[in-house]
Z-matrix of the N, CA and C atoms (Angstrom, degrees):
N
C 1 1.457
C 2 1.521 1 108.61
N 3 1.351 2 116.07 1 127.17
C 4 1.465 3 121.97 2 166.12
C 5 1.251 4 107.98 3 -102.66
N 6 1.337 5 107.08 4 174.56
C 7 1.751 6 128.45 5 -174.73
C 8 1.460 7 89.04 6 -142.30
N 9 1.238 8 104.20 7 133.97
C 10 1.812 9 111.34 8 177.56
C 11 1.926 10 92.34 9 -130.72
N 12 0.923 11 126.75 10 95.50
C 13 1.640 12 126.62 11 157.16
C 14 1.528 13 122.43 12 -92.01
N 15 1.461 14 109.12 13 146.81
C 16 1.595 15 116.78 14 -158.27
C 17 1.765 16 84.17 15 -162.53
N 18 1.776 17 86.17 16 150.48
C 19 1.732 18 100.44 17 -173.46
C 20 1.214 19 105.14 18 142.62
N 21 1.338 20 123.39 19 -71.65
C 22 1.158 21 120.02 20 -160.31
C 23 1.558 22 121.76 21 -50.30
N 24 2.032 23 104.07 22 163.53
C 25 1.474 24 89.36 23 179.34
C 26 1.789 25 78.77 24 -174.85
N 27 1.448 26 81.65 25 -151.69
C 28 2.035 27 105.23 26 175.81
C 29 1.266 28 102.69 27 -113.25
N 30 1.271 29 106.60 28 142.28
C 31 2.112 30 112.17 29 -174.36
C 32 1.612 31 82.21 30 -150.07
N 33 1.598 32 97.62 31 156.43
C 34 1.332 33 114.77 32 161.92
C 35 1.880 34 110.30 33 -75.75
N 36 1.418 35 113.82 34 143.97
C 37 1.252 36 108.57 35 142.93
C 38 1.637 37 128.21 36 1.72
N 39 1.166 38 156.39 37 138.16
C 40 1.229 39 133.62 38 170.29
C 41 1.360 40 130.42 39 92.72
N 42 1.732 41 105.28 40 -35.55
C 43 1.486 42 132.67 41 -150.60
C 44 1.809 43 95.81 42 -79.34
N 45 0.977 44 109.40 43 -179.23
C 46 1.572 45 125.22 44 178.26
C 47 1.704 46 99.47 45 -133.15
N 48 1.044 47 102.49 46 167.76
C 49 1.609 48 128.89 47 -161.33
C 50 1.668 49 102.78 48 -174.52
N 51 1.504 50 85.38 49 128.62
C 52 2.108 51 93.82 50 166.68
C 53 1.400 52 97.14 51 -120.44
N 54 1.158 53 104.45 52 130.07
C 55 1.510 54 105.27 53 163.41
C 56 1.635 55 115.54 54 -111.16
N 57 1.190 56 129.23 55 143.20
C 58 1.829 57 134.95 56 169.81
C 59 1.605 58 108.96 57 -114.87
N 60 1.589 59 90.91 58 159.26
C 61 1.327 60 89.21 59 168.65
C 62 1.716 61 85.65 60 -159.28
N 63 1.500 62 116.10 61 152.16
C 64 1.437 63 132.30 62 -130.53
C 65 1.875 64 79.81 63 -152.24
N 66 1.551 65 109.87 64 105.20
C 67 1.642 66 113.40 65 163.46
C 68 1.972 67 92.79 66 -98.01
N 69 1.571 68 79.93 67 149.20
C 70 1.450 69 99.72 68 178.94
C 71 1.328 70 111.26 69 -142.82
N 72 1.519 71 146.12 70 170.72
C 73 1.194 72 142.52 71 -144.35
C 74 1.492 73 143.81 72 96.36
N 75 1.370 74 105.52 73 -167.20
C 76 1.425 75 92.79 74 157.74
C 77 1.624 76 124.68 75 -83.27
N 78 1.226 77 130.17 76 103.85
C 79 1.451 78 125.83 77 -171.45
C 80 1.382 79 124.16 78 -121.71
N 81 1.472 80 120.16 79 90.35
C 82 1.889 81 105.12 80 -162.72
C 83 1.660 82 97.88 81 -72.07
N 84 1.239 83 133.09 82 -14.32
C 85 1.236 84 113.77 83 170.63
C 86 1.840 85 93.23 84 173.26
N 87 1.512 86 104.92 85 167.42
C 88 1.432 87 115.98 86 173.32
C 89 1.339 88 125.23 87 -110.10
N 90 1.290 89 108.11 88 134.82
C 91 1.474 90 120.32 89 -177.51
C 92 1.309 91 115.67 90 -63.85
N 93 1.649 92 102.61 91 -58.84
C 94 1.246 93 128.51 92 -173.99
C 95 1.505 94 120.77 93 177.31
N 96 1.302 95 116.31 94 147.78
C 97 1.216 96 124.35 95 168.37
C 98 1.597 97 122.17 96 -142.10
N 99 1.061 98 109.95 97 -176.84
C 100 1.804 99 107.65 98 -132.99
C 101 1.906 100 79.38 99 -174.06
N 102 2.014 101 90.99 100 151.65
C 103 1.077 102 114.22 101 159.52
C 104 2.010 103 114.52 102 -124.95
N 105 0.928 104 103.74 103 142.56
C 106 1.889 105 127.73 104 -176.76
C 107 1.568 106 94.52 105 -103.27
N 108 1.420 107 117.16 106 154.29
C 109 1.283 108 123.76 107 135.21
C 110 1.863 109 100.41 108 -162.64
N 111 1.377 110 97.36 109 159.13
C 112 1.610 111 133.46 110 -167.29
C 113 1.588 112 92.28 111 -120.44
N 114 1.606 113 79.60 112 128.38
C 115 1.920 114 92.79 113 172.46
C 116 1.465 115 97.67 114 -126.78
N 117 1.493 116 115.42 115 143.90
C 118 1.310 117 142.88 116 -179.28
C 119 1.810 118 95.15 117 -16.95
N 120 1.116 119 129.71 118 111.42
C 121 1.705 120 122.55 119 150.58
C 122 1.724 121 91.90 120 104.67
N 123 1.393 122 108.49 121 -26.78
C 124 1.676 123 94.49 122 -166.75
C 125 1.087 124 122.22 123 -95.31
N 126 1.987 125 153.62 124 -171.39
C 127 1.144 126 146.85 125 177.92
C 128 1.559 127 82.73 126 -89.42
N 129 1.475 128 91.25 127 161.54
C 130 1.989 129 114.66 128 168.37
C 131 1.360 130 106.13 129 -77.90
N 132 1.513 131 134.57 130 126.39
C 133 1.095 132 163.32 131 177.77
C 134 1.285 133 120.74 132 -112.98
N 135 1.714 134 112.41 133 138.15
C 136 1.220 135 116.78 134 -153.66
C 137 2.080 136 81.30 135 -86.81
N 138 1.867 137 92.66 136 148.53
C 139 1.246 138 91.44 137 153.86
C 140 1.197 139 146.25 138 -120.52
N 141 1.612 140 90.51 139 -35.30
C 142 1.928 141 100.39 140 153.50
C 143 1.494 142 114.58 141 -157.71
N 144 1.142 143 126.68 142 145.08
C 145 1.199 144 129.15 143 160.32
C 146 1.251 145 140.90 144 -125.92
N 147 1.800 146 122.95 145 161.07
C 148 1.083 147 103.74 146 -145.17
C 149 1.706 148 80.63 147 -134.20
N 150 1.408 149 135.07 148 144.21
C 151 1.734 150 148.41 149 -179.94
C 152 1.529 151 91.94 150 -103.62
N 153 1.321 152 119.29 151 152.05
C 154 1.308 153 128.89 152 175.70
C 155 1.943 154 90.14 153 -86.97
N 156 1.444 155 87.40 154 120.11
C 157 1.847 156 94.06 155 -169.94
C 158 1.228 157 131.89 156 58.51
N 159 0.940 158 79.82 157 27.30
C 160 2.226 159 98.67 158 176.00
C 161 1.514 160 109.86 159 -115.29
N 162 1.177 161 113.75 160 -171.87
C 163 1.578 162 113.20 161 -164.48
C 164 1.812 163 95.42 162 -114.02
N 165 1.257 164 112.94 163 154.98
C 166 1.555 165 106.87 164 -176.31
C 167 1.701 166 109.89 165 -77.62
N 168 1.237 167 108.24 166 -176.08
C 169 1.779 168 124.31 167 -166.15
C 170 1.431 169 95.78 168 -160.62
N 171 1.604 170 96.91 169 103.67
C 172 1.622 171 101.00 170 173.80
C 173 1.445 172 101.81 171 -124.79
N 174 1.387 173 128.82 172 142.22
C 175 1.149 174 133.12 173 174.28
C 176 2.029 175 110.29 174 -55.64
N 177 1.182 176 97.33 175 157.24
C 178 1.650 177 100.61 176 -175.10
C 179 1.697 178 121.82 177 -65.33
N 180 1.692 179 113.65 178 -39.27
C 181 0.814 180 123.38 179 154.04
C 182 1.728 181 136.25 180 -48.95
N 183 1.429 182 115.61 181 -0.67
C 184 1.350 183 121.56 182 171.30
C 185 1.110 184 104.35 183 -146.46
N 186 1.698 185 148.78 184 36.18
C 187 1.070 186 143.09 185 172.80
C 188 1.403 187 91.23 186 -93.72
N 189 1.375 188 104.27 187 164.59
C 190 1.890 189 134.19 188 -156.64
C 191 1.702 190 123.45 189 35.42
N 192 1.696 191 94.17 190 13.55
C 193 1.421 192 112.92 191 164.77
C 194 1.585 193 125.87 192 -105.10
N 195 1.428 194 105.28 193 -51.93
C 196 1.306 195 102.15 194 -176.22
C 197 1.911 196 119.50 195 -101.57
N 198 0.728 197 117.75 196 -162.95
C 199 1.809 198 92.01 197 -171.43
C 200 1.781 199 88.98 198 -157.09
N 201 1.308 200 144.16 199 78.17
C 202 1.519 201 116.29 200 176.15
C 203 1.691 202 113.05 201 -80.08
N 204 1.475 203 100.86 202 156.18
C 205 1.603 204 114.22 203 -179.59
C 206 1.395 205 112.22 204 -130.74
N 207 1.185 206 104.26 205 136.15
C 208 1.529 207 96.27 206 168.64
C 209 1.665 208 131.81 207 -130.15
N 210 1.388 209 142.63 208 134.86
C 211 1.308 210 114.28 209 -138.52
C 212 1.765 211 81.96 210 -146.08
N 213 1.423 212 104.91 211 98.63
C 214 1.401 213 132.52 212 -162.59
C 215 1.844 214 99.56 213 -73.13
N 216 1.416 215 118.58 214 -7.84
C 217 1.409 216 96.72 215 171.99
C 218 1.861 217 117.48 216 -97.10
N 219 1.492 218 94.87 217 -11.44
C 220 1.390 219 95.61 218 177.75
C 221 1.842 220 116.47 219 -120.10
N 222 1.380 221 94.64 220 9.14
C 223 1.364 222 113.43 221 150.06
C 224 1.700 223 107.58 222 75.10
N 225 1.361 224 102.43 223 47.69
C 226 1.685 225 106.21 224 -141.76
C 227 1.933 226 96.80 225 -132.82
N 228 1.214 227 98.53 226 137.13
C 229 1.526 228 97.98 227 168.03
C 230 1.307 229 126.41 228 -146.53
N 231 1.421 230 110.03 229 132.29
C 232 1.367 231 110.51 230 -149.97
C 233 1.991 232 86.38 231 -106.15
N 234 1.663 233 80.56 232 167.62
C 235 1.795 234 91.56 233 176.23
C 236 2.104 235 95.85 234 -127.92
N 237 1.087 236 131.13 235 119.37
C 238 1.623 237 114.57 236 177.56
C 239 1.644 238 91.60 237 -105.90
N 240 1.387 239 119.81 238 132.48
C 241 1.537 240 138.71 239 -167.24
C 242 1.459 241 93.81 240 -124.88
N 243 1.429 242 114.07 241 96.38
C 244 1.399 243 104.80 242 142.39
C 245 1.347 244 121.03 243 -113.01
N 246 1.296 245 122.13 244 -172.37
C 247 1.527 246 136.44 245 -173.94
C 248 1.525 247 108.26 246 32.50
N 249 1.401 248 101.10 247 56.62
C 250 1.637 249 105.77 248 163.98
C 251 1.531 250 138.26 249 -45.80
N 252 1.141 251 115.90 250 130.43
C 253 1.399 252 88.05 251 -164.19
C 254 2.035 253 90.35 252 -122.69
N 255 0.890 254 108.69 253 178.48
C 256 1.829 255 122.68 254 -174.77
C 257 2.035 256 97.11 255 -50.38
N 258 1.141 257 88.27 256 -57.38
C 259 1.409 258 108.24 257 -166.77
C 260 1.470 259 122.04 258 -77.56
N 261 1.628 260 98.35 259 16.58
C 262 1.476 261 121.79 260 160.67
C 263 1.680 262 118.84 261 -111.70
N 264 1.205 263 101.00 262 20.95
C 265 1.800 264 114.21 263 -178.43
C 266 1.316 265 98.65 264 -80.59
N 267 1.316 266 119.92 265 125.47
C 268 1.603 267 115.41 266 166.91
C 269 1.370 268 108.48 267 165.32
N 270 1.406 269 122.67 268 136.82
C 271 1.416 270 125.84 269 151.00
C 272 1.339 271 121.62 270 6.69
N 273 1.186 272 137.76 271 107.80
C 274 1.597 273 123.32 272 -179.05
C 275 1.814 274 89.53 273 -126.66
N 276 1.203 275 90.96 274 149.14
C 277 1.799 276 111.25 275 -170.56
C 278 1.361 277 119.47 276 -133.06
N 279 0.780 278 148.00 277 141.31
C 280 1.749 279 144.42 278 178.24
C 281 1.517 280 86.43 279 -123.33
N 282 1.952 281 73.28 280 141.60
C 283 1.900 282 100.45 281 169.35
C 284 0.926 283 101.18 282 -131.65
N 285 1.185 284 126.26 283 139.95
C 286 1.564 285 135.59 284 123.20
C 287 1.337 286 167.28 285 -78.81
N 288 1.176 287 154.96 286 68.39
C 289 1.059 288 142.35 287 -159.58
C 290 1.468 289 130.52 288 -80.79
N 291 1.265 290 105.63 289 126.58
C 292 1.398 291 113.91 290 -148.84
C 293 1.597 292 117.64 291 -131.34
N 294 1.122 293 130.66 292 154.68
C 295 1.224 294 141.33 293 -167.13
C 296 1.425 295 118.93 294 -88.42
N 297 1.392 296 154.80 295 58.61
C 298 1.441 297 134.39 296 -142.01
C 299 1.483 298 91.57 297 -156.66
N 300 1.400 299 87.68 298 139.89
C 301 2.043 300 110.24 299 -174.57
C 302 1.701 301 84.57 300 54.87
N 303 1.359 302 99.41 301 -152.01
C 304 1.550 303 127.61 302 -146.78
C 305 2.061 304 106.40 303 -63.59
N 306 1.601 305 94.24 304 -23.00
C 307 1.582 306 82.06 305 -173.04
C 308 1.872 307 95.79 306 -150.55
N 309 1.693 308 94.73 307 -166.60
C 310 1.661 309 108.98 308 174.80
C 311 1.454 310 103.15 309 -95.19
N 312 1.085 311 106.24 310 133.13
C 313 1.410 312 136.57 311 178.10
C 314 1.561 313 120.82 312 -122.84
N 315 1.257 314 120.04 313 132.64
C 316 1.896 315 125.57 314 177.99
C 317 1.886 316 110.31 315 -89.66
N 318 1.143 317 104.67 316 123.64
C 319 1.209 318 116.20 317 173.73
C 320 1.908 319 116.17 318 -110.72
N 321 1.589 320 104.03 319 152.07
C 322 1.572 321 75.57 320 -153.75
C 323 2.596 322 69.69 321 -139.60
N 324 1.181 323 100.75 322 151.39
C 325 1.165 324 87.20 323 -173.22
C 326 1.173 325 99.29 324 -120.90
N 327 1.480 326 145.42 325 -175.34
C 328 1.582 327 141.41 326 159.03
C 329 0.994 328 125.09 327 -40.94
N 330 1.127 329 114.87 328 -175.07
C 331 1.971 330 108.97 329 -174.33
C 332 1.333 331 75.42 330 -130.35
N 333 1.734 332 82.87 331 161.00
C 334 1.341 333 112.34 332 167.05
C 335 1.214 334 115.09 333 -148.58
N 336 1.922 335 106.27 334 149.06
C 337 1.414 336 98.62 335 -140.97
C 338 1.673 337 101.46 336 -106.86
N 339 1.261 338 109.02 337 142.76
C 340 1.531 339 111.01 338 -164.93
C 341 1.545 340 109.77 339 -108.79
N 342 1.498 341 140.46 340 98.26
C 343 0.755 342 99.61 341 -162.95
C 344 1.861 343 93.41 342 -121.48
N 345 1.450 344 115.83 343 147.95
C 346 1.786 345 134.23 344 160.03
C 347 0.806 346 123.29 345 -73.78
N 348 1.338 347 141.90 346 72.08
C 349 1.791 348 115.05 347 149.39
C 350 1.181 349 122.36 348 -72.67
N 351 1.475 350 97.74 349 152.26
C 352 1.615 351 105.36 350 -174.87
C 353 1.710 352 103.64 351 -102.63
């Protein structure tokens, strides 16, 4: 199973950003997936996640900003970033956890780098 993520970039302050990330492979189905990101000096922090028919989990620091979706037939998960702020610059990563051969397994894809100026 791969994870292919795409999005990232440079935005003003304010700006919006979508980020995706696209599992491919062998996949009998998804548990869930979720986005991470790591900022310069700090540990990686969960940011939101999404259960196949479950309700999302976004950290407090980006609720009524960021929006994740996930769309279990094309195996795809989106991140929608608005009202960016500086202190949202960082590594962003998609995971997955996924169902394939005998058990659940975590898939973790590249980062991509987000960066805010204010």
């Amino acid at each position: 199973v791969q994870l292919q993520a795409s999005g990232g970039g440079l935005v003003q302050a304010g700006g919006s950003l979508r980020l995706s990330c696209a599992a491919s492979g062998s996949i009998q189905s998804i548990h869930a997936m979720g986005w991470y990101r790591q900022a310069p000096g700090k540990q990686r922090e969960l940011v939101a996640t999404i259960p196949t028919g479950g309700s999302t989990n976004n950290i407090d620091s980006v609720k009524g900003r960021f929006t994740i979706s996930l769309d279990n037939a094309k195996n795809t998960v989106d991140l929608q970033m608005n009202s960016l702020k500086p202190e949202d610059t960082a590594v962003y990563s998609c995971n997955a956890r996924i169902w394939s051969g005998s058990g659940l397994w975590d898939y973790w894809g590249r980062g991509t780098l987000v960066t805010v100026s204010s």
